[in-house]
N, C-alpha and C positions, 0 to 999 in steps of 0.2 A: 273276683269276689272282693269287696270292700272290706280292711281291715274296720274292727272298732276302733275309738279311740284309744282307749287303753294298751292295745295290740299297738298300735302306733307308736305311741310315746314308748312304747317296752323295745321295739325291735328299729325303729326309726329314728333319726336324728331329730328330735324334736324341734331343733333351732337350725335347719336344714334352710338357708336362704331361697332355694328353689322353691321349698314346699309354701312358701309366700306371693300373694296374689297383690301388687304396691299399685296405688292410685295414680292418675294421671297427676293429678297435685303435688302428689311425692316425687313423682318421675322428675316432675319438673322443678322443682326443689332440690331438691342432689343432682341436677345438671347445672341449675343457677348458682351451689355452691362449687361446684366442682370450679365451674369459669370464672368465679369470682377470688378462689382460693390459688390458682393459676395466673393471675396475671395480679395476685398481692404476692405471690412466691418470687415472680420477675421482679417487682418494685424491690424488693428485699433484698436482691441478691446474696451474697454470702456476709458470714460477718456474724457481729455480736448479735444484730437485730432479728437477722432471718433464724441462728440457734435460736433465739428466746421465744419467737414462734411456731418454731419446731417442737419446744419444747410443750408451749401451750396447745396446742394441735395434740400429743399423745394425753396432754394430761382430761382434756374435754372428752377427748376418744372415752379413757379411762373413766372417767365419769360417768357416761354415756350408756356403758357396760354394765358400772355398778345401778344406775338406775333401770337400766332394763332387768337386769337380774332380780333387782326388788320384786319391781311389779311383777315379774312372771309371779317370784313366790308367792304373793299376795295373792294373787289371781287363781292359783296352783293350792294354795291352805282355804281360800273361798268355796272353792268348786270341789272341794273336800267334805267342808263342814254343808255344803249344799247337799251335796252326796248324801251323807249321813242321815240328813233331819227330815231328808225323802225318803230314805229307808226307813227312816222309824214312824212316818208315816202311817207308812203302809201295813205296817202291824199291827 
């Protein structure tokens, strides 16, 4: 039996990587970074320059996160007030 949505997000990891279906586009995208970000690591070797893109790598990460976390909320307070103004609809 297929959970609801609601049932999901309540007992399910909502940000569960698996439960994500990523485009060939994408795929190919985080393969082309991945190869690109691996032989800028070799250029770099160790040193002042490879920390300071270490560093810029966690903090882009970091960004990354907080703009994903936005939009979820966005997306998460929309499909609320949509909720809502379809129940009062229906009154």
């Amino acid at each position: 039996m297929k959970k609801s949505a609601i049932m999901q997000l309540l007992l399910d990891d909502p940000c569960n990587p698996d439960m994500f279906v990523y485009s060939r586009e994408y795929c190919s995208k985080i393969n082309e970074t991945a190869h690109l970000d691996e032989k800028l690591e070799k250029k770099l070797n160790d040193g002042e320059i490879y920390d300071l893109y270490v560093k810029y790598k966690n903090a882009i990460e970091e960004l990354n996160l907080i703009d994903c976390e936005t939009h979820f909320k966005y997306g998460f307070k929309f499909g609320i007030r949509l909720g809502i103004e379809i129940a009062q609809d229906e009154e």
